[in-house]
Biopython code that builds the backbone (N, CA, C, O; Angstrom):
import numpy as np
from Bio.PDB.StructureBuilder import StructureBuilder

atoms = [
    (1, "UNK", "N", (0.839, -1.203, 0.000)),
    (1, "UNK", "CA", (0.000, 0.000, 0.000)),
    (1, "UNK", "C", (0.876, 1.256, 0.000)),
    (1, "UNK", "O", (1.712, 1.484, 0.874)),
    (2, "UNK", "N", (0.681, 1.871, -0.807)),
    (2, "UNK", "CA", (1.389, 2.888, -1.166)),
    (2, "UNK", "C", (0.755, 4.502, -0.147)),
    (2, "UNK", "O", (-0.443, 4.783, -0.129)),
    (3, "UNK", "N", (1.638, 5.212, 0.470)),
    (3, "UNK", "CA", (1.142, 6.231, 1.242)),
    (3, "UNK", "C", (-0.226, 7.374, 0.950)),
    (3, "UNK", "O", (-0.989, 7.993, 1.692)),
    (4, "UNK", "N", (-0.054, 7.260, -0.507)),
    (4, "UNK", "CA", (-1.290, 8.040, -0.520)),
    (4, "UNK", "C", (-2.487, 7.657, -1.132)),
    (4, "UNK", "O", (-3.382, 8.340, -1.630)),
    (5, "UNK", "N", (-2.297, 5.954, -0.961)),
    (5, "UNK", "CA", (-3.445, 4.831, -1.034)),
    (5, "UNK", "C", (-3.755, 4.906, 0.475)),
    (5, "UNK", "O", (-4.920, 4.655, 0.783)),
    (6, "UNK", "N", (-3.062, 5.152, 1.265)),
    (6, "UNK", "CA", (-3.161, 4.661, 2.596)),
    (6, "UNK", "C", (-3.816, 6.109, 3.555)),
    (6, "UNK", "O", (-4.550, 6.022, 4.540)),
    (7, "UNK", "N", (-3.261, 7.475, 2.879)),
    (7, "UNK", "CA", (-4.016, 8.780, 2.970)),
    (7, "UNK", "C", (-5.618, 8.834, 2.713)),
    (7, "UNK", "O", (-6.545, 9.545, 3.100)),
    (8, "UNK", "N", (-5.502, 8.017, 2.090)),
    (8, "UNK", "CA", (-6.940, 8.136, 1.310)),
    (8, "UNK", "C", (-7.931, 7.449, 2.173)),
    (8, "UNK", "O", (-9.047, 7.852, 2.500)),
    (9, "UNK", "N", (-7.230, 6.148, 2.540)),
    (9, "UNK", "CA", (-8.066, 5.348, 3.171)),
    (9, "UNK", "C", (-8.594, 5.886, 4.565)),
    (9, "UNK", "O", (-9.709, 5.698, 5.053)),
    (10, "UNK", "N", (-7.501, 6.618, 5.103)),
    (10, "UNK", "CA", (-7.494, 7.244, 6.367)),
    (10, "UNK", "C", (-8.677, 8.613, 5.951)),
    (10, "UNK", "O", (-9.537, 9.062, 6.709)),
    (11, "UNK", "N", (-8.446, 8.966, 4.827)),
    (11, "UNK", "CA", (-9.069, 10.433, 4.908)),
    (11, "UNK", "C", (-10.715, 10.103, 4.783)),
    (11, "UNK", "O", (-11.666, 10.735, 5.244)),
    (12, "UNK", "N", (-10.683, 8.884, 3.991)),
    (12, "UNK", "CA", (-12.421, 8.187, 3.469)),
    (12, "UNK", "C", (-12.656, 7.304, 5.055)),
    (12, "UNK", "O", (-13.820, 6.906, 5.107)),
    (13, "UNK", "N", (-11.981, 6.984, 6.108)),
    (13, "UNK", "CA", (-12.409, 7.115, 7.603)),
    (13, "UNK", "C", (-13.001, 7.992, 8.067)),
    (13, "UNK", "O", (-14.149, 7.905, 8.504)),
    (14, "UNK", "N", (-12.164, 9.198, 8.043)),
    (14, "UNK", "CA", (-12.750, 10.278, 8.887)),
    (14, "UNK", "C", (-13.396, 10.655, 8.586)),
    (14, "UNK", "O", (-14.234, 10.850, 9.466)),
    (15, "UNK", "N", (-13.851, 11.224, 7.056)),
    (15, "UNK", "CA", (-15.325, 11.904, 6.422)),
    (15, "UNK", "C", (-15.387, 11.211, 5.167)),
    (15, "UNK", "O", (-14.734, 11.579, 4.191)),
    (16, "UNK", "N", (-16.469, 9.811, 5.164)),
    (16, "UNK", "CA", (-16.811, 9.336, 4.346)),
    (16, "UNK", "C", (-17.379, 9.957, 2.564)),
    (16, "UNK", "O", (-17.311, 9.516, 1.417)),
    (17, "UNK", "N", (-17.915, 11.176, 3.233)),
    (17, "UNK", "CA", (-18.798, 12.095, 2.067)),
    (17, "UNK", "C", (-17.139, 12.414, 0.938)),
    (17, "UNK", "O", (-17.099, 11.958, -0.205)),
    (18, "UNK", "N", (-16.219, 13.042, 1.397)),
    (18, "UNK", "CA", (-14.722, 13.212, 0.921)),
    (18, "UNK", "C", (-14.299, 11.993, 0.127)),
    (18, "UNK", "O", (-13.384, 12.352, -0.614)),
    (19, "UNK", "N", (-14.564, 10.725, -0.038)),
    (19, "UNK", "CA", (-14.261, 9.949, -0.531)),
    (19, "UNK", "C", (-14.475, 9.543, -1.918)),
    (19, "UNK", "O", (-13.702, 8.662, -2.295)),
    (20, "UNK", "N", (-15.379, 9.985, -2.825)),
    (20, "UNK", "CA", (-14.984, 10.351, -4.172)),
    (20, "UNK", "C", (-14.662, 11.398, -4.699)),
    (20, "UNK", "O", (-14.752, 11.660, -5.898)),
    (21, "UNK", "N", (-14.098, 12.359, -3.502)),
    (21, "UNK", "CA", (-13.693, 13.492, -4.453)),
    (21, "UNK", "C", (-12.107, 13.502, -4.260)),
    (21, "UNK", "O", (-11.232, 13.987, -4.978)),
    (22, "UNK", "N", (-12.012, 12.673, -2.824)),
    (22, "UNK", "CA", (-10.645, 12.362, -2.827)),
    (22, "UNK", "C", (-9.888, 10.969, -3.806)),
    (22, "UNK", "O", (-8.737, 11.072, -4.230)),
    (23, "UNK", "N", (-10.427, 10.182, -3.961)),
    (23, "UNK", "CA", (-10.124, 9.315, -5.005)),
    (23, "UNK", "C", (-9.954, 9.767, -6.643)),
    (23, "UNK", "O", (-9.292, 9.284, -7.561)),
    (24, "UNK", "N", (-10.905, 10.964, -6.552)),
    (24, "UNK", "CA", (-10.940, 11.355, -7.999)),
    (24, "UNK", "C", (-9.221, 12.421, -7.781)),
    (24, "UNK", "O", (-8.362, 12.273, -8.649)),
    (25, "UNK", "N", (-8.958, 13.369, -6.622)),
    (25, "UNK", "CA", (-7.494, 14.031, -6.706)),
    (25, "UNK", "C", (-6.563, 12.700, -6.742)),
    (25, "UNK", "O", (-5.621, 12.738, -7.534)),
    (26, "UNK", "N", (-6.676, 11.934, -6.232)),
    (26, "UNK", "CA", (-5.760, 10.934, -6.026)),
    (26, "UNK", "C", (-5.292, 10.739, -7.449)),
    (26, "UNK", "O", (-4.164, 11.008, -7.863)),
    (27, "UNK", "N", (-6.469, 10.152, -8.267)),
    (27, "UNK", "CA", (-5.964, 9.718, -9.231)),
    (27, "UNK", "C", (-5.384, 11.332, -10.148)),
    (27, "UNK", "O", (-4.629, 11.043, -11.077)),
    (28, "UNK", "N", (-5.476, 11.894, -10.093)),
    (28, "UNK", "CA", (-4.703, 13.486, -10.474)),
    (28, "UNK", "C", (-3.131, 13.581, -10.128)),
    (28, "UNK", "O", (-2.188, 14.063, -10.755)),
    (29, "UNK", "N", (-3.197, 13.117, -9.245)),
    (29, "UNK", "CA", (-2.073, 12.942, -8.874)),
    (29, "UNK", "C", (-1.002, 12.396, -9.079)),
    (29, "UNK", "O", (0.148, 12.835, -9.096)),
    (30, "UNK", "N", (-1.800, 10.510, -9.380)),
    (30, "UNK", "CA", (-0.544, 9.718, -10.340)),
    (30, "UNK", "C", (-0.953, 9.999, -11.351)),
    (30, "UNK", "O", (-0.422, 9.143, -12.058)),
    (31, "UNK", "N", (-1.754, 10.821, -12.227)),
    (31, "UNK", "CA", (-0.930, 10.351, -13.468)),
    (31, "UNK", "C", (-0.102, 11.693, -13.411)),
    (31, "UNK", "O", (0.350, 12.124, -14.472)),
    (32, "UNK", "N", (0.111, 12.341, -12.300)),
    (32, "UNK", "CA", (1.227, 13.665, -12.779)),
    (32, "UNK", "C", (2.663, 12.598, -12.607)),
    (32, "UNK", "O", (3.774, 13.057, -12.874)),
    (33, "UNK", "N", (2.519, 11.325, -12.194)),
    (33, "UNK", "CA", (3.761, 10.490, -11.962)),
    (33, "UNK", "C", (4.501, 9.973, -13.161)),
    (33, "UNK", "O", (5.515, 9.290, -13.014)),
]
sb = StructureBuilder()
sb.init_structure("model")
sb.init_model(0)
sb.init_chain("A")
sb.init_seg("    ")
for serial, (resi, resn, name, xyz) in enumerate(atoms, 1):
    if name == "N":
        sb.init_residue(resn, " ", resi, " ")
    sb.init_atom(name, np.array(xyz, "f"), 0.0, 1.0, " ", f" {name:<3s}", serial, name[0])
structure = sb.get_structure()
């Protein structure tokens, strides 16, 4: 699990509602990789 697989998971804990909008930056993110 990669850290900001693992951010995510933590962040979609604390406020479930955040969780497709954080999956959708996530993926923004790798493909800047």
């Amino acid at each position: 699990m990669t850290a900001v697989t693992e951010a995510a998971s933590v962040r979609a804990d604390v406020d479930p509602r955040n969780d497709a909008e954080w999956r959708r930056g996530e993926g923004e993110l790798l493909d800047r990789f």
